[in-house]
N, C-alpha and C positions, 0 to 999 in steps of 0.2 A: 665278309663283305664281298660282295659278288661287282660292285664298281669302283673307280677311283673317280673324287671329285675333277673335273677337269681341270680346275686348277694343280692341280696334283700332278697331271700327266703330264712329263716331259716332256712331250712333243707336239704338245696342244698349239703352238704357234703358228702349226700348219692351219689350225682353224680361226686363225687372229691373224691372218697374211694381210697387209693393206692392200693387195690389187685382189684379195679374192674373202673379203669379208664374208664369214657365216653369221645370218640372222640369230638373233637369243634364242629365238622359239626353235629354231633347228639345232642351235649350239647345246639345249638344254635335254636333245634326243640322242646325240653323241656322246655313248658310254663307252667309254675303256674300261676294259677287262680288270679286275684286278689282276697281280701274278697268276694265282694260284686260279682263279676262274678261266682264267686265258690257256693255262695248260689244261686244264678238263673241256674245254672245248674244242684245242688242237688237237689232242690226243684222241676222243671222238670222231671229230668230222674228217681229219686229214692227213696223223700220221700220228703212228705210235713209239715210231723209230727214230725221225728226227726231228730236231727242231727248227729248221730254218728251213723255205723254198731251194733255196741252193744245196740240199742236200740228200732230197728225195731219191731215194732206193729203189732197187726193184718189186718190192715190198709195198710202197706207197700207191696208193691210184693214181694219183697224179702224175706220177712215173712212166703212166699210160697210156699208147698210143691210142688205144681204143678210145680212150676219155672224150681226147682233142677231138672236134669237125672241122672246125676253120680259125683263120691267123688273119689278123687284120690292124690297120695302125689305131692308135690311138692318141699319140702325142699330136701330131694335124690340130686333133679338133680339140686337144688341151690349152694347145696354142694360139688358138682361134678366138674371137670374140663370144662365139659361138655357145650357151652354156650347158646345150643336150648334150646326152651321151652319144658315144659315137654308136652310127647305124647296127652294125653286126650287133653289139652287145645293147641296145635295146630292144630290137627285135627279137634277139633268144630270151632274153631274161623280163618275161613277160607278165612279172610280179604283179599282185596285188599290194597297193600303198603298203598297206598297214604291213606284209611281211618282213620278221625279224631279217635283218642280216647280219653277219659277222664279216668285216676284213680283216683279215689273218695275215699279219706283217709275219711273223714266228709266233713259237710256242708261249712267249711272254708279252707280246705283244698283239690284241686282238683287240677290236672296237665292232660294239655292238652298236645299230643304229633301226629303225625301219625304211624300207624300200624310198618312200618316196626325199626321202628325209638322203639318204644317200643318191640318190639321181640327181638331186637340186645341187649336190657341195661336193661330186665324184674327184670333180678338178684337185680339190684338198687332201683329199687321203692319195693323191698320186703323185703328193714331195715327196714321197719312199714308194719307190717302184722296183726295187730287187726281188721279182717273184710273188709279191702279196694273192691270195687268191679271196675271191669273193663270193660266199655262198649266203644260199637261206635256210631258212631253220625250213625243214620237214622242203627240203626243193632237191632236182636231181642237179637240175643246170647250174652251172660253175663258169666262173671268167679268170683268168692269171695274165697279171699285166707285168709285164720286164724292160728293164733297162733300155731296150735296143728302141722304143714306142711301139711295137707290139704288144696286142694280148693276142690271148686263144679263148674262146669259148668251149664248154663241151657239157657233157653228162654226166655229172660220177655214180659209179656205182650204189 
């Protein structure tokens, strides 16, 4: 099985928050990974070496200075009434709706969702902010959000 029911997922609270409810119809396009699907998509898209943001190598892209362009806050407009993304990472991440995305908390942790489906409910997947990064299926552009309320945008490889 390649999902977990979200009732299932530990963490799903973050999508049942009372100041930042997700719609059914959007709740029911928010897949976690199973284990084992989550590590076949970490291990693909973002590291073969390790399994957490916090511990990317020289080995890693992400590791990468080249990757990075620009560092911009994002906690601001978390905190904001606000519910767009913030500027820098809408304007890079220039998706069409329907593309798959993956946020990659770690290798055991990954939620699969599409594009617009993640812009409407971003505020939610960012009650765990230790490094998660944000890609799309078959896209170069990449986002990583930390702790500090920074992200970076960049390109991967």
């Amino acid at each position: 099985m390649s999902y977990l029911p979200i009732e299932q997922y530990k963490k799903a609270w973050i999508f049942r928050h009372k100041d930042m409810p997700v719609s059914e119809e959007d709740l029911a396009q928010i897949k976690p990974l199973s284990e084992a699907r989550a590590e076949q998509v970490w291990s693909q898209q973002i590291s073969k070496h390790c399994n957490h943001p916090g511990l990317f190598g020289s080995e890693d892209w992400a590791n990468k200075n080249q990757v990075w362009l620009e560092t911009a806050n994002w906690q601001q407009t978390w905190e904001s009434d606000d519910p767009a993304l913030p500027g820098l990472l809408a304007d890079h991440l220039q998706w069409d709706d329907q593309t798959v995305v993956w946020f990659c908390y770690s290798s055991e942790h990954v939620i699969e969702t599409r594009w617009d489906v993640f812009r409407r409910n971003w505020k939610n997947f960012l009650f765990f902010d230790d490094g998660p990064l944000l890609i799309g299926r078959k896209r170069k552009q990449v986002a990583q959000f930390h702790q500090t309320g920074n992200y970076r945008i960049g390109n991967r490889p």
